[in-house]
VMD Tcl script that draws the C-alpha trace (Angstrom):
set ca {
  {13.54 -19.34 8.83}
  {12.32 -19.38 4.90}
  {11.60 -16.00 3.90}
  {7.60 -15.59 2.78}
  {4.64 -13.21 2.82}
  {4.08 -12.01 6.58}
  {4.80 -14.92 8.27}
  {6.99 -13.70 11.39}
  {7.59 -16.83 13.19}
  {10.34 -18.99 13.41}
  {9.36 -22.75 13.89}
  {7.02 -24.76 11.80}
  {6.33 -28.17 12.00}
  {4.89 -30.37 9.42}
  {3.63 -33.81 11.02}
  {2.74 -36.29 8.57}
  {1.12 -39.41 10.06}
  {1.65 -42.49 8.39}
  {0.97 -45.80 9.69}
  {1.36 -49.68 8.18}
  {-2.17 -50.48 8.88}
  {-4.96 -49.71 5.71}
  {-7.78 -51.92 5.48}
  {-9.48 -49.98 2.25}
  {-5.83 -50.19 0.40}
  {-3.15 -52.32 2.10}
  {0.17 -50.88 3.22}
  {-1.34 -47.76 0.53}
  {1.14 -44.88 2.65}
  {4.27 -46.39 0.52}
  {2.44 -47.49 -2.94}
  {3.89 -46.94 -5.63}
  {1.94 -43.78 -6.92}
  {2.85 -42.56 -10.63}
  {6.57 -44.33 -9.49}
  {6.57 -42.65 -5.90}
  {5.42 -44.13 -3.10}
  {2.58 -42.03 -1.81}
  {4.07 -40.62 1.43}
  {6.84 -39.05 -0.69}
  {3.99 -36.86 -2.17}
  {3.48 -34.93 1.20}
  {6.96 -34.96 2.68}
  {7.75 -33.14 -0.96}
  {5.21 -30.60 -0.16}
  {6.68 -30.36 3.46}
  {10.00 -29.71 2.35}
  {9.15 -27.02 -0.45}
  {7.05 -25.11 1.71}
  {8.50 -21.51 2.33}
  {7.39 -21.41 5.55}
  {7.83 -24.88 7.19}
  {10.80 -25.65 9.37}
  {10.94 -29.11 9.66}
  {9.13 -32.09 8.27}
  {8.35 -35.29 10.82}
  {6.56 -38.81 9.74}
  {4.97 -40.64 12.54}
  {5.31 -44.31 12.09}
  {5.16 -47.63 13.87}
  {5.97 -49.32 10.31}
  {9.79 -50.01 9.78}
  {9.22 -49.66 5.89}
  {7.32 -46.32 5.86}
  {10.23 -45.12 7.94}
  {12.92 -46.19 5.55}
  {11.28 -44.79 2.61}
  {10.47 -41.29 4.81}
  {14.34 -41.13 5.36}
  {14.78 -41.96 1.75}
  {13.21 -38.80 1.08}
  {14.85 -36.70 3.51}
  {11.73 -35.99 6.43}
  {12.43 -36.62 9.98}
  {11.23 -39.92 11.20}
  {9.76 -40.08 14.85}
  {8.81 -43.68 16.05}
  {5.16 -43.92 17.06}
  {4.13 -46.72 19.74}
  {1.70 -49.21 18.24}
  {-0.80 -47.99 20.66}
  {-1.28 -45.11 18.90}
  {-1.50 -46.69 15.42}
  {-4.36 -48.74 15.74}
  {-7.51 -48.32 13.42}
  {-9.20 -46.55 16.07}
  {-6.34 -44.48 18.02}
  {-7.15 -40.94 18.40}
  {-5.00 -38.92 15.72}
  {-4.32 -36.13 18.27}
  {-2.74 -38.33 20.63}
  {-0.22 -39.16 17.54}
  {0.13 -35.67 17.08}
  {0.62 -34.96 20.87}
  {3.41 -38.42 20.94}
  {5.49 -36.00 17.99}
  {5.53 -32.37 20.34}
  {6.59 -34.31 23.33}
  {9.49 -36.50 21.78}
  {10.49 -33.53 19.97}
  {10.50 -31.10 22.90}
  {12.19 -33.94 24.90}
  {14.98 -34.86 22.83}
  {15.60 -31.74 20.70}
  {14.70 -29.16 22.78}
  {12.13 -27.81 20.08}
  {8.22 -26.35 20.25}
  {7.04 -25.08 16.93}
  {5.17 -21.89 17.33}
  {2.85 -23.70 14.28}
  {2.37 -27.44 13.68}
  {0.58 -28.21 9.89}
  {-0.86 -32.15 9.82}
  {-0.02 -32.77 5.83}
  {-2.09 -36.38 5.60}
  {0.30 -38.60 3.36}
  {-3.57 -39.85 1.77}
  {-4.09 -35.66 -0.04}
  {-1.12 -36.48 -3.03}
  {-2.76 -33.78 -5.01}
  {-2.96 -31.17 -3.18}
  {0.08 -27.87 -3.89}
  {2.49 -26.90 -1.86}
  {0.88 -23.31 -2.18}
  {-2.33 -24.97 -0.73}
  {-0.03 -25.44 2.46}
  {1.34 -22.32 2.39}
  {-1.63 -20.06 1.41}
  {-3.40 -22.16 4.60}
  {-0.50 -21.15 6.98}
  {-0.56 -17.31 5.86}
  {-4.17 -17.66 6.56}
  {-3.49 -18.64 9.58}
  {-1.13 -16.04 11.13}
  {-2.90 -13.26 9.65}
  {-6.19 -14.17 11.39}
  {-7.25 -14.44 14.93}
  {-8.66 -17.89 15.04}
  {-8.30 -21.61 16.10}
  {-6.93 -22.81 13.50}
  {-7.42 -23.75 9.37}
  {-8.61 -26.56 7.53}
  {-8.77 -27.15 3.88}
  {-12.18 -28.27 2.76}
  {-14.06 -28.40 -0.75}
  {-17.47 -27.60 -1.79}
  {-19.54 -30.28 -1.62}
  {-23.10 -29.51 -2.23}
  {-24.65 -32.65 -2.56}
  {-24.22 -33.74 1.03}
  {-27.95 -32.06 1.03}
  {-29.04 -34.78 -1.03}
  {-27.78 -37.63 1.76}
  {-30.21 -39.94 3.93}
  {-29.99 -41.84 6.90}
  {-30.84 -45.88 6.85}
  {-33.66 -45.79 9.68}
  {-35.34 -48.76 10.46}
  {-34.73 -49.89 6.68}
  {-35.79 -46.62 4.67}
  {-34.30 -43.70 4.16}
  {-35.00 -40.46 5.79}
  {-32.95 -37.26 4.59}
  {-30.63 -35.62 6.32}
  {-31.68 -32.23 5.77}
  {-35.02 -30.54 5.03}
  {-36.88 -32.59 1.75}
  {-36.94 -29.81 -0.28}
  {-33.14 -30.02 -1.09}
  {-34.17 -33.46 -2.49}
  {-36.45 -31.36 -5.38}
  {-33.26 -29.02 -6.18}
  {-31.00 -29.46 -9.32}
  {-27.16 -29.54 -8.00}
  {-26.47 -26.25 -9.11}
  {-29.56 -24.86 -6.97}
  {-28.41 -25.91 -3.62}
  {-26.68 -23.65 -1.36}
  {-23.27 -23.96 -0.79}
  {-21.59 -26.82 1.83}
  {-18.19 -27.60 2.33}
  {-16.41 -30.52 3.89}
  {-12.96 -30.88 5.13}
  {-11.06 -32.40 2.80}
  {-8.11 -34.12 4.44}
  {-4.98 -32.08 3.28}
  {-4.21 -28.74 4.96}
  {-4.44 -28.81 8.74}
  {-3.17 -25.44 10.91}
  {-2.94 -24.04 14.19}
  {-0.68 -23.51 17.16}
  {0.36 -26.81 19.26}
  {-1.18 -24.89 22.19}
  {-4.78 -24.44 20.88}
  {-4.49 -28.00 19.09}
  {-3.68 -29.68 22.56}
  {-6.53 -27.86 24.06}
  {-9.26 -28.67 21.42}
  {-7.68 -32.12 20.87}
  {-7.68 -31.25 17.69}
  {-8.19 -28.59 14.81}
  {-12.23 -28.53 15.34}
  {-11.95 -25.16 18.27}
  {-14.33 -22.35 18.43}
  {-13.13 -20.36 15.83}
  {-12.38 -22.27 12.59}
  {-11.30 -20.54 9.24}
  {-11.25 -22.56 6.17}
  {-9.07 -22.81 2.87}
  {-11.01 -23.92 -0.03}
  {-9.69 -26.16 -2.26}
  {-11.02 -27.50 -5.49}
  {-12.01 -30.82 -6.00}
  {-9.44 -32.09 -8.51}
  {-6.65 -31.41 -5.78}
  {-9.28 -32.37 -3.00}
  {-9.32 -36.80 -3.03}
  {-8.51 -38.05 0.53}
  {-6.95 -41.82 -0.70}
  {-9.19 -44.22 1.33}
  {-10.00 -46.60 -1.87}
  {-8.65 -48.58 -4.70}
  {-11.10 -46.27 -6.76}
  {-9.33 -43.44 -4.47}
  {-6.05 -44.36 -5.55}
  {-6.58 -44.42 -9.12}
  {-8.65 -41.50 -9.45}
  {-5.41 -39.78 -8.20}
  {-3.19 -41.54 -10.24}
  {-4.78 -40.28 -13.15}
  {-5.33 -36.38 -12.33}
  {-1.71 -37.04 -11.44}
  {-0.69 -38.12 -14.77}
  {-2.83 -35.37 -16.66}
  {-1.62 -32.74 -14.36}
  {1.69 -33.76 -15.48}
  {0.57 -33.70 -19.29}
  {0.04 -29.67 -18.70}
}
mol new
graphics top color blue
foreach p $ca { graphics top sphere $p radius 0.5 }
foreach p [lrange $ca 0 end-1] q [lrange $ca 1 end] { graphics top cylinder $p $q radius 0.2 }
display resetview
């Protein structure tokens, strides 16, 4: 195992689901993103984690799967079932743990989803979130960033709008309103156990890594997609 700060077990998995389907940016899991295609992103942070053991795409899509073998992760084929626009993601994630325990043999003591749509976020945001994880008692981790302004959000009821929360956020400045956080797409932890039992990452006990919002954009949009293309480019400029 990858030496690293307290981290004592021996098999982590990184899952990285990618599918062909994208209705906000077609086929957007292998576009070209500052001249990678945007998978490569998160099988790079996979693969220069200190603590991660092996790195897995799920696909149904012959392409992503060429390119995710191009760049060295392990390629598990997903049925197309499971790849649909409204297929559970944990049964994706449960499809990878089986195939690998039945052909390999293996059961990660820790399985990290790295979504191929967070390009910006570190590789130290993936490891920081797994030493959170083993040095807490808890369900698992999830990366989210502050986002405040969910207080000012409505509801389309009957044709108005009727706030979310309490109107008195609506009178705040930005910089008034408490603090809210939302999960932000890129760091998901916890033990295949506890993620089969919640069906998820959402369990009882959820700790969070906080990320900031530069390294925070979940790629659902053309807007998405170049937003990240440019923080790309001037992260690259420093």
């Amino acid at each position: 195992m990858k030496k690293g700060k307290k981290i004592d077990y021996n098999k982590i998995l990184a899952i990285i689901p990618a599918r062909g389907g994208s209705k906000g940016v077609p086929r957007k899991n292998i576009k070209s993103l500052c001249g990678k295609p945007l998978v490569y992103y998160s099988i790079k942070t996979g693969l220069e984690s200190k603590y991660i053991d092996r790195v897995v795409v799920s696909t149904e899509d012959k392409e992503i799967a060429a390119v995710a073998r191009k760049y060295n992760a392990e390629v598990i084929d997903r049925p197309k079932e499971l790849a649909k626009d409204n297929s559970p993601a944990f049964l994706t994630y449960k499809h990878v743990l089986e195939n690998l325990k039945e052909k390999g043999k293996y059961f990660p003591d820790i399985v990290t989803i790295l979504q191929p749509t967070s390009p910006l976020r570190k590789t130290e945001d993936v490891d920081e979130s797994i030493e959170i994880f083993v040095n807490n008692s808890c369900d698992s981790v999830i990366s989210v960033t502050e986002d405040n302004e969910m207080y000012w959000g409505f509801r389309i009821e009957e044709k108005q709008l009727n706030p979310i929360f309490d109107k008195k956020y609506l009178l705040m400045n930005r910089q008034k309103l408490p603090k809210l956080y939302r999960p932000n797409g890129a760091v998901f932890v916890s033990t295949p156990q506890k993620m089969l039992e919640n069906k998820g990452f959402h369990g009882e006990k959820v700790i969070p890594y906080v990320m900031p919002p530069e390294r925070s954009i979940d790629i659902d949009t053309v807007i998405d997609f170049k937003t990240s293309e440019n923080l790309m480019k001037e992260r690259g400029k420093l």
